[in-house]
KEMILUM-863994 format. One line per 3 residues: number of its first residue (from 1); their letters; for each residue x, y, z of N, C-alpha, C, O, CB. Coordinates in pm, whole numbers, always signed. Glycine has a CB too. Layout:
BEGIN
NUM) a) X:Y:Z:X:Y:Z:X:Y:Z:X:Y:Z:X:Y:Z  ...
//
This chain:
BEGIN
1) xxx) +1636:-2174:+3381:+1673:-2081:+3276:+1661:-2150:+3141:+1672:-2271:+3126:+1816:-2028:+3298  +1638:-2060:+3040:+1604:-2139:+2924:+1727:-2129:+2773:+1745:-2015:+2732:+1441:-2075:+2886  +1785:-2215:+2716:+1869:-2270:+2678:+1882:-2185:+2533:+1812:-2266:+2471:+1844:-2416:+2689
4) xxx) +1906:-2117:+2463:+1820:-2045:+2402:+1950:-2116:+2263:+1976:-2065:+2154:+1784:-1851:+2461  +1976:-2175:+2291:+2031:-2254:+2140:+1971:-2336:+2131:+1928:-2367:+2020:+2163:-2311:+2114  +1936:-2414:+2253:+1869:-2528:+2230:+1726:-2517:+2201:+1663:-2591:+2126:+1889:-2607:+2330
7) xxx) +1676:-2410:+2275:+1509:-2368:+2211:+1525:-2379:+2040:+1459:-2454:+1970:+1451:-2166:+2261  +1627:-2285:+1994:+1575:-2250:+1849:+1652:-2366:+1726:+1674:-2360:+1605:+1627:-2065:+1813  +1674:-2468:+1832:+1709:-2581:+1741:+1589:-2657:+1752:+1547:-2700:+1645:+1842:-2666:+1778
10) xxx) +1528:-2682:+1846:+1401:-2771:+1867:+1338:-2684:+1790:+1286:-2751:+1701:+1335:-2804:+2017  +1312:-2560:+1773:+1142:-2488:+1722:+1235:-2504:+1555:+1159:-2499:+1458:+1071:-2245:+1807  +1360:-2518:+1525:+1358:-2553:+1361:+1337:-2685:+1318:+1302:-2725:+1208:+1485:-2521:+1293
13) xxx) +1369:-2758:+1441:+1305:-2893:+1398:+1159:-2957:+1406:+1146:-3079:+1400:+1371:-2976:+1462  +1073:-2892:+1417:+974:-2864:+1420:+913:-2765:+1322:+792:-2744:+1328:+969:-2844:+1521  +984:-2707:+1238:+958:-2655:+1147:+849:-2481:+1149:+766:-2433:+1072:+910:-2777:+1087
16) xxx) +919:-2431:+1296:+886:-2323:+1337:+1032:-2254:+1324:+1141:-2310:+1311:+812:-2332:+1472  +1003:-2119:+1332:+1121:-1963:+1306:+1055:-1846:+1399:+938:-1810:+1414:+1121:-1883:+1101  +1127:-1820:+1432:+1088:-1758:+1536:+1177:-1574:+1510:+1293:-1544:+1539:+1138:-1870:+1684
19) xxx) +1066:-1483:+1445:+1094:-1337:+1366:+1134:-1270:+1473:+1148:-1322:+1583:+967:-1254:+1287  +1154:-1154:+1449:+1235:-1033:+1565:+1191:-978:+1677:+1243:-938:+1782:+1264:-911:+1513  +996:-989:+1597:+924:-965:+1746:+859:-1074:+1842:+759:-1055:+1911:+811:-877:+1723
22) xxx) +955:-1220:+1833:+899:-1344:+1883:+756:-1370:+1879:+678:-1404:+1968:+935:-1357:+2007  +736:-1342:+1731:+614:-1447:+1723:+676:-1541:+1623:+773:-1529:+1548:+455:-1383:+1668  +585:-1642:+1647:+636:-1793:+1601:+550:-1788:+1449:+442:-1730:+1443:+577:-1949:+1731
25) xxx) +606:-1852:+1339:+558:-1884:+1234:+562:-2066:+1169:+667:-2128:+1185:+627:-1784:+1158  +478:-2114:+1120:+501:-2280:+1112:+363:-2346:+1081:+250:-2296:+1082:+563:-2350:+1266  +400:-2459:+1056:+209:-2542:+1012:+205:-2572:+1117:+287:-2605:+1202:+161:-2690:+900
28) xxx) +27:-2551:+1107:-38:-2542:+1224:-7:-2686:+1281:+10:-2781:+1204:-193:-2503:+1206  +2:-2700:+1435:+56:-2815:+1550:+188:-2851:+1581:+231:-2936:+1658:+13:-2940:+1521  +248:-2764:+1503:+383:-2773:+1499:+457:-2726:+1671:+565:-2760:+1719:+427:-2665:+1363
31) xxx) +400:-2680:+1701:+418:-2602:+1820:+365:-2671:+1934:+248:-2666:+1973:+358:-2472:+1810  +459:-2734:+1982:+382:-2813:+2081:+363:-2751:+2220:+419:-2643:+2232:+447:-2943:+2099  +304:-2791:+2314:+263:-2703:+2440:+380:-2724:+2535:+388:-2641:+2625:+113:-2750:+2514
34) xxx) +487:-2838:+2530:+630:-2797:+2526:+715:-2678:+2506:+770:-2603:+2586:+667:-2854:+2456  +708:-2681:+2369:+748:-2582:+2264:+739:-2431:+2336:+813:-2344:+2382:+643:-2596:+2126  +632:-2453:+2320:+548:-2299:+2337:+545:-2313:+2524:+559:-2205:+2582:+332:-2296:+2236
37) xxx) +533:-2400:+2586:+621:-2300:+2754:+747:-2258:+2762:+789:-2183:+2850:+637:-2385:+2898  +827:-2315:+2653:+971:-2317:+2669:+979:-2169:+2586:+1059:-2082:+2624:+1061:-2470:+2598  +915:-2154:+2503:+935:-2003:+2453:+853:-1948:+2536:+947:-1954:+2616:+903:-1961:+2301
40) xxx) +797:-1916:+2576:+683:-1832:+2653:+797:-1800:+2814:+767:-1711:+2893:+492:-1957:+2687  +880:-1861:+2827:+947:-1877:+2978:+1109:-1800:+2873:+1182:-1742:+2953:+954:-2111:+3075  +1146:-1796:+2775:+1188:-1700:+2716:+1187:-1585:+2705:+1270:-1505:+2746:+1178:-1711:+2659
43) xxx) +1057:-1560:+2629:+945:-1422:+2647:+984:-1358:+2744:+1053:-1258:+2729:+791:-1444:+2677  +939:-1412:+2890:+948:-1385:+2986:+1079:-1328:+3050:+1077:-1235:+3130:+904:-1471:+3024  +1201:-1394:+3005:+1349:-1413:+3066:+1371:-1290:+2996:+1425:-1201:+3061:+1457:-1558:+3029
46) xxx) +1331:-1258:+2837:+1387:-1161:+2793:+1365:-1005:+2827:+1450:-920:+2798:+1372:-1186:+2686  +1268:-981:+2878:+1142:-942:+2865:+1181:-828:+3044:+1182:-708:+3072:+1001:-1108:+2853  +1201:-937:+3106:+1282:-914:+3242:+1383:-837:+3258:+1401:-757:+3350:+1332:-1016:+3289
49) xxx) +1467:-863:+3151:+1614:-796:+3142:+1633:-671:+3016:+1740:-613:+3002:+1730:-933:+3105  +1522:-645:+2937:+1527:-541:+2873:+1475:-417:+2946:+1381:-402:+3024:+1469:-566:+2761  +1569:-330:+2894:+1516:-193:+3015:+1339:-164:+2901:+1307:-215:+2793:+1694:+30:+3013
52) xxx) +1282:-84:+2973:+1190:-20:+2890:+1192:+47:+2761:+1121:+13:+2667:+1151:+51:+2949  +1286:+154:+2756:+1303:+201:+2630:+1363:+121:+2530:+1363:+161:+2414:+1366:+304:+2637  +1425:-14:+2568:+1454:-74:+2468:+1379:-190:+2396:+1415:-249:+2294:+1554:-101:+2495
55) xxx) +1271:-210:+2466:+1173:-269:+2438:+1128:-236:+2264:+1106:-120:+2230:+1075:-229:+2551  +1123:-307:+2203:+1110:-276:+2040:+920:-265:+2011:+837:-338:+2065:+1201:-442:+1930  +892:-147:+1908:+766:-120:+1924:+677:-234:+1802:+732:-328:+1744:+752:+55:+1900
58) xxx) +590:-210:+1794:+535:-281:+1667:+562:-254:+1556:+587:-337:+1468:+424:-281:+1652  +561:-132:+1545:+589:-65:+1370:+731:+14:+1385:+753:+86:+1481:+442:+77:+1304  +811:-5:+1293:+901:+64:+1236:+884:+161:+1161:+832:+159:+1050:+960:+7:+1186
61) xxx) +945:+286:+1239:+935:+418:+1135:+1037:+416:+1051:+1149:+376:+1082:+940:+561:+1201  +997:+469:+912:+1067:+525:+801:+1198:+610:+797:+1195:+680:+898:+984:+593:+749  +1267:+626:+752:+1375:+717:+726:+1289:+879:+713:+1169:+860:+694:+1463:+659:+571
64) xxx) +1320:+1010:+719:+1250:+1085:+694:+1238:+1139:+543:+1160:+1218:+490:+1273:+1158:+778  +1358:+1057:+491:+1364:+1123:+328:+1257:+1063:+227:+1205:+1110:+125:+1521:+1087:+252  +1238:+885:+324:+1130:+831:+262:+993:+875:+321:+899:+850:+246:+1147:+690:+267
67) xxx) +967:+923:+416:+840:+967:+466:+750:+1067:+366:+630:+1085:+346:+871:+1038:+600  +894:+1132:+304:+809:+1237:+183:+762:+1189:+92:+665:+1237:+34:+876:+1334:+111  +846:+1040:+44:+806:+967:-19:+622:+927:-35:+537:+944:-123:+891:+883:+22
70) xxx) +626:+861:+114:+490:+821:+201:+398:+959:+124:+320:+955:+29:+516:+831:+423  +430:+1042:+182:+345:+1138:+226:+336:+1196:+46:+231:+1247:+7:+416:+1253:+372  +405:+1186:-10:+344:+1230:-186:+217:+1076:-250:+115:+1068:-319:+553:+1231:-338
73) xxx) +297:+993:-180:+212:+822:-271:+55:+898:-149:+12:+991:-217:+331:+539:-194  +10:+895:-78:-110:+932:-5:-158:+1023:-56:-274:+1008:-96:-102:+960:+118  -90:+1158:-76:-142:+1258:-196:-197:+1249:-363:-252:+1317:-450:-37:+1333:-208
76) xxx) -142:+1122:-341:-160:+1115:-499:-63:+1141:-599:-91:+1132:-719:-249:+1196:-535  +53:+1174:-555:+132:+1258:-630:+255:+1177:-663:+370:+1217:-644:+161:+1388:-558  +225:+1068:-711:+356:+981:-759:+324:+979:-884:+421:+984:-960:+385:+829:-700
79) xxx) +172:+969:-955:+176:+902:-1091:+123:+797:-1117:+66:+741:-1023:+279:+879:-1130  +120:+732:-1249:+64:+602:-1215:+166:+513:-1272:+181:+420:-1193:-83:+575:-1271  +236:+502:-1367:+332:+383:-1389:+452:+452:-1370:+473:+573:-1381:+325:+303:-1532
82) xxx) +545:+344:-1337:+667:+353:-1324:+789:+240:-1367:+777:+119:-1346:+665:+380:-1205  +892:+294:-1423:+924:+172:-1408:+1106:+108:-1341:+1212:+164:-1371:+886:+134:-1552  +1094:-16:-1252:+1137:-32:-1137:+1275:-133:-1193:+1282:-191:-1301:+1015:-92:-1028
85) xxx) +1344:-132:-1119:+1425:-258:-1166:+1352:-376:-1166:+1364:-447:-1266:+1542:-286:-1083  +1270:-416:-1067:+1208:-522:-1103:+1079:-552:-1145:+998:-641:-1120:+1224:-578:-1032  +1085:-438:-1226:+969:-459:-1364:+875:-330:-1340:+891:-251:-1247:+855:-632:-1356
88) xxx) +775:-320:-1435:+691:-243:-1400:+594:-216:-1310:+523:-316:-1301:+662:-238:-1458  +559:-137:-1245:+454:-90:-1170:+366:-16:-1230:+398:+82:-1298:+490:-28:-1073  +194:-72:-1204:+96:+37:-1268:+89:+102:-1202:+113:+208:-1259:-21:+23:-1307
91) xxx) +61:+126:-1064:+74:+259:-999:+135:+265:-865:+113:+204:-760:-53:+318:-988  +232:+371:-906:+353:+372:-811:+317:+394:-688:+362:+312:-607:+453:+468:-839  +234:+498:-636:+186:+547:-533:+122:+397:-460:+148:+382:-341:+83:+673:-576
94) xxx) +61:+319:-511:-1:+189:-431:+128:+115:-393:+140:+68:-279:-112:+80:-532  +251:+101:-507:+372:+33:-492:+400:+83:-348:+422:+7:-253:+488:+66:-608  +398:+192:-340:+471:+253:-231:+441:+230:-84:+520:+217:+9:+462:+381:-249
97) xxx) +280:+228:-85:+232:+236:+49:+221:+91:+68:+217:+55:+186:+97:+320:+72  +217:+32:+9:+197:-139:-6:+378:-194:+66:+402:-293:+135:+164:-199:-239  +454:-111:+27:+624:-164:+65:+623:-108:+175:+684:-177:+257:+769:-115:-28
100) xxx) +556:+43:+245:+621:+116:+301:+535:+43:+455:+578:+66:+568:+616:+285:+241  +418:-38:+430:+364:-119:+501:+373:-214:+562:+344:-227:+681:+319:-136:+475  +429:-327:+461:+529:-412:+481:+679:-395:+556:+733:-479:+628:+544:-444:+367
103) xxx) +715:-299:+529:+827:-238:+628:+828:-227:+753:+906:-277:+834:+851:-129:+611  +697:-128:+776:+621:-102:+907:+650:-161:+999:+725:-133:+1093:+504:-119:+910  +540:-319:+957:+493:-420:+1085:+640:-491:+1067:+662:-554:+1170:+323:-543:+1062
106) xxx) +756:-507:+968:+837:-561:+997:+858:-737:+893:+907:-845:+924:+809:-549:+1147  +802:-694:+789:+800:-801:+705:+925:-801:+631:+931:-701:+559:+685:-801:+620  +1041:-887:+621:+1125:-819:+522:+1171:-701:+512:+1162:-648:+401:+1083:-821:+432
109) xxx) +1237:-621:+628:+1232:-474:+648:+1336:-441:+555:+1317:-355:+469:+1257:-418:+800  +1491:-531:+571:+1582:-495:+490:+1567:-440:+296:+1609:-346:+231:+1656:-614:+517  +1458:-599:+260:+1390:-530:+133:+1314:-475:+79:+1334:-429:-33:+1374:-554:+82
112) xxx) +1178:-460:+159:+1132:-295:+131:+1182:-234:+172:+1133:-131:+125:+1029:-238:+158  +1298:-188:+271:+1353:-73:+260:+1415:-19:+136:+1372:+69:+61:+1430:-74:+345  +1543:-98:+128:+1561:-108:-35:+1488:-89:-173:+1529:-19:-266:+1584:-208:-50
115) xxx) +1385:-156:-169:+1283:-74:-249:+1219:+67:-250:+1234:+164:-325:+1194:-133:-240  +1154:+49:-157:+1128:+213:-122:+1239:+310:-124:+1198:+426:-134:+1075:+232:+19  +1364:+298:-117:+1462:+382:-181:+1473:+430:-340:+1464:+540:-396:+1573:+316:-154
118) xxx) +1508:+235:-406:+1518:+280:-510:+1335:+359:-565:+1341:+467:-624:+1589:+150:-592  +1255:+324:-552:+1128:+371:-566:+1117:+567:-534:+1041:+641:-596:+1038:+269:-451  +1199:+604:-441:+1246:+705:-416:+1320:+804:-519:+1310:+927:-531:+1308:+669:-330
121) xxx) +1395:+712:-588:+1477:+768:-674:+1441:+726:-807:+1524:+769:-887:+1609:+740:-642  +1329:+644:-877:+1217:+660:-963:+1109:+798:-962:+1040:+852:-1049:+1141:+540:-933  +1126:+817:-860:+977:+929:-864:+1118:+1028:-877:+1142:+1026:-997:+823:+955:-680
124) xxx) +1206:+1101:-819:+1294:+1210:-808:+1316:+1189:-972:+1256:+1254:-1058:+1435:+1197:-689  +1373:+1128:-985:+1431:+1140:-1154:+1310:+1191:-1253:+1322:+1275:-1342:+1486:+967:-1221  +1217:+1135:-1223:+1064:+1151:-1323:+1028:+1301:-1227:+998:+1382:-1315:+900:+972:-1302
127) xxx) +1020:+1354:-1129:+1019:+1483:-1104:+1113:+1583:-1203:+1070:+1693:-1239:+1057:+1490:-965  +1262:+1528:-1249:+1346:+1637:-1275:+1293:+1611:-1429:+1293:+1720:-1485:+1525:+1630:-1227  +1246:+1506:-1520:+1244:+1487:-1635:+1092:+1588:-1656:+1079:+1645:-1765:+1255:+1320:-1671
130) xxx) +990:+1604:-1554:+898:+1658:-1555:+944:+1819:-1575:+897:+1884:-1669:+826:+1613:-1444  +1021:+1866:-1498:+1097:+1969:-1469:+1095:+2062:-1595:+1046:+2172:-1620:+1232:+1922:-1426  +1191:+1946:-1681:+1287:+2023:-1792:+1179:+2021:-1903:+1230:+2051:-2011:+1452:+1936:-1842
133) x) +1016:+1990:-1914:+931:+1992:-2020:+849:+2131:-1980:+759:+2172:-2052:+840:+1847:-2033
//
């Protein structure tokens, strides 16, 4: 059976991290063929004991409030600048699908999510200011 404190102390000392969907990240050789049976016999252990449906997919879906989001930046229909707490964007609609991407495969999900919210509530506000002209 495999030690699984002790795996992810060896793969940090080695200067590997090991993300949500167990793939390994690190400079290249870092991973020794040690390393990597001892995770791979992990893989395996975990892998064994998860029912099917809980098996986690590749991409993460969106909230549905942000999907409209999605689905206006693909239309075209965001605009082209905006501007964000953390600075400007030339065009929002690329901002969007570019975060909402990154989200997806699982890069940083917590902060593009967060973004793509507040980004959410950049385009809504500039909808109602559009509104009242």
């Amino acid at each position: 059976m495999v030690n699984v404190a002790e795996l992810h102390a060896d793969l940090e000392r080695h200067g590997v991290r090991l993300d949500v969907k167990m793939t390994t990240v690190g400079p290249r050789g870092a991973l020794t063929p040690d390393l990597e049976n001892r995770l791979e016999g992990l893989r395996r252990a975990l892998a064994t004991r998860m029912p099917e449906s809980s098996t986690p997919t590749s991409v993460t879906v969106l909230p549905d409030r942000l999907a409209g989001l999605v689905e206006a930046a693909i239309g075209n229909h965001l605009g082209s600048q905006a501007c964000l707490p953390s600075g400007m964007v030339a065009d929002l609609g690329a901002y969007v699908l570019a975060t909402a991407a990154r989200y997806a495969v699982g890069h940083d999900p917590e902060r593009h999510l967060r973004d793509l919210w507040v980004a959410r509530t950049v385009w809504t506000e500039s909808r109602k200011v559009d509104a009242m002209f």
